[in-house]
N, C-alpha and C positions, 0 to 999 in steps of 0.2 A: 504494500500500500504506500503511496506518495505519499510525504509530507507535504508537498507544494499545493496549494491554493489552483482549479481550474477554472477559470472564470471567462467562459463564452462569450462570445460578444455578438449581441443582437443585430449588430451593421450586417450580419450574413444570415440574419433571419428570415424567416417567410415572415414580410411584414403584412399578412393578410389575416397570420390566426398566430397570433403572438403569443396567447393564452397555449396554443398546444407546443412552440415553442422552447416556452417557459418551463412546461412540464417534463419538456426533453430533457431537459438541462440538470432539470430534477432526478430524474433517473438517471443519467448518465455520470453521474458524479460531482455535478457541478457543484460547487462552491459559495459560487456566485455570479450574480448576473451583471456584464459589463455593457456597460450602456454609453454609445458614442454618441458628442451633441454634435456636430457640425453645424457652424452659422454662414457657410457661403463668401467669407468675408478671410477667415484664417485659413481656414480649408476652401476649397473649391466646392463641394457639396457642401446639400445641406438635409440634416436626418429631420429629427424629434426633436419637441420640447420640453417643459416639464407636463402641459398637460396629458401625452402619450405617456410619462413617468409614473405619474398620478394614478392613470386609468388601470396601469397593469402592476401597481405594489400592491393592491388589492390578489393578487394571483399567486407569491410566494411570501414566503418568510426569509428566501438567501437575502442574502446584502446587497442591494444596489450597489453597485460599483462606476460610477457616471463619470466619464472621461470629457473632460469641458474643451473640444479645439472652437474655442472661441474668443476673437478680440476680445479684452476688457471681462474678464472671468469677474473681477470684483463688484461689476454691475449683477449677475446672474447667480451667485452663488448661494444667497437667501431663496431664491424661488424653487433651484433645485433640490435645495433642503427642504425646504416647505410639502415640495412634491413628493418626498419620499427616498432622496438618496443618503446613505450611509457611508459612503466612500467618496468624496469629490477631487477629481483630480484636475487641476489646471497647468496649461501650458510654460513654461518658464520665459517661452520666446514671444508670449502674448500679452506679457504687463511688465510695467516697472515698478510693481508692490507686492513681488512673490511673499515678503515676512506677513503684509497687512493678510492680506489672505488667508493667509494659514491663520493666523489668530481669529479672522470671521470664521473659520472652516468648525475650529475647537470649540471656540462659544456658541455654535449653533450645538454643540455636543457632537459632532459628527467627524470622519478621520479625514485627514488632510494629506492631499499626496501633489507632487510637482512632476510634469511630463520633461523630456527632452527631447528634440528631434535628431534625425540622424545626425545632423550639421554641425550639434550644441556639444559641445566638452562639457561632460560631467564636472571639470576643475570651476565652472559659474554656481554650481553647487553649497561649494564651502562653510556658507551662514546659513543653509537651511536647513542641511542636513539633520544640524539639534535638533532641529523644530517638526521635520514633516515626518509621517508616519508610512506613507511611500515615494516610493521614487519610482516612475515608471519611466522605463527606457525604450524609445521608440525605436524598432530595428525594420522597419521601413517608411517611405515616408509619409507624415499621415493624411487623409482623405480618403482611401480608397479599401475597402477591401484583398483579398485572394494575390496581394502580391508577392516578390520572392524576397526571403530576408536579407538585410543587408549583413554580410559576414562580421566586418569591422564593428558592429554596432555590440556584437555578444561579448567583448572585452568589456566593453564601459561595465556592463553588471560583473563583472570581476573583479573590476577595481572597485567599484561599489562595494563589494563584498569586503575586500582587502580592508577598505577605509570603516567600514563599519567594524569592524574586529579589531581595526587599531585604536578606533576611539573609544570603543564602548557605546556605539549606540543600538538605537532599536529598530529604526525603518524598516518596513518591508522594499523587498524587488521585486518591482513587476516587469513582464515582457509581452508588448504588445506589435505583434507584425508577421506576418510571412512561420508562424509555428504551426508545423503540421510533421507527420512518421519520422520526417530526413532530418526536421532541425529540434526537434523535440527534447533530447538529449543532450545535446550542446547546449541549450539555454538552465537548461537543470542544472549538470556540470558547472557551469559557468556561476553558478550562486543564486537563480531565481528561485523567489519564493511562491508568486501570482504569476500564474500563467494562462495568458489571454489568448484564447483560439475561435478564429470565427469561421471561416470556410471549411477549413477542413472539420473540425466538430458538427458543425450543421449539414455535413452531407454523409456524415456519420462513418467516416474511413479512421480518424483520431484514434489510436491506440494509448489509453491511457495507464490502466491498470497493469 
């Protein structure tokens, strides 16, 4: 049995019966449910909002896990809470007030986690690390679904790892991008603890167990 966290991501869902979805995910060992915002504006697409959040925390007990690619997270981050998510994670390359963030993220009572894109050196990191409770490392790049993982990207969470054990802290690592049979194991190995699969889980090939 994994220790690692599997946390599906809705972007490769049937977004017509989300409810049976959701149930997949349930059976399948999920963890919990990763939920992409896209605003059209950070990303090129654009998914759900909180009202789509809303409608379907009524359908499980896992943790929302609500990954924010959106301009200005600090405007959106009370609605998402409001809606239902338990995990908020925002961009690092989409504000210049990752600390304030995090401390909205906590006083709503909820976990606070910071993204990086391929592009971003984890060394931007340095002052939040105390504070956030994930770090998600983006290992392709974000907007799209089903793409292939960027190799280079599976270090950062090893140094993540490294830096965590040297400081003493507690964050989790998540890995979101291109995980499926072939890179599944290199990101484990590598120190991840939340492991985000959208295509390959939903078409139900993921070898997890």
């Amino acid at each position: 049995m994994k220790t690692q966290i599997l946390a599906p991501s809705l972007l490769s869902a049937d977004f017509s019966n989300l409810g049976s979805e959701i149930k997949k995910i349930e059976d399948n060992q999920g963890g919990a449910v990763h939920i992409d915002v896209m605003d059209g504006s950070f990303v090129p697409e654009i998914t759900y909002g909180e009202p789509v959040i809303r409608s379907i925390r009524k359908l499980t007990k896992l943790p929302f896990d609500v990954h924010l690619m959106v301009d200005k997270p600090e405007l959106h981050v009370k609605a998402f809470s409001d809606a239902g998510a338990d995990w908020i994670t925002f961009h690092y390359e989409a504000t210049n007030h990752a600390h304030r963030i995090i401390q909205m993220i906590h006083e709503m009572g909820k976990k606070a986690g910071i993204a990086v894109c391929p592009g971003t050196s984890i060394s931007v990191l340095s002052e939040i690390l105390p504070c956030a409770d994930i770090i998600l490392v983006m290992t392709v790049n974000p907007g799209w679904g089903g793409q292939k993982i960027i190799p280079s990207c599976v270090e950062k969470v090893a140094q993540l790892k490294r830096y965590r054990e040297e400081h003493g802290l507690n964050f989790k690592i998540s890995v979101d991008g291109g995980v499926n049979n072939e890179t599944l194991q290199s990101v484990i190995d590598a120190g991840t603890d939340i492991v985000v699969s959208g295509s390959c889980f939903f078409n139900g090939s993921l070898k997890w167990s």
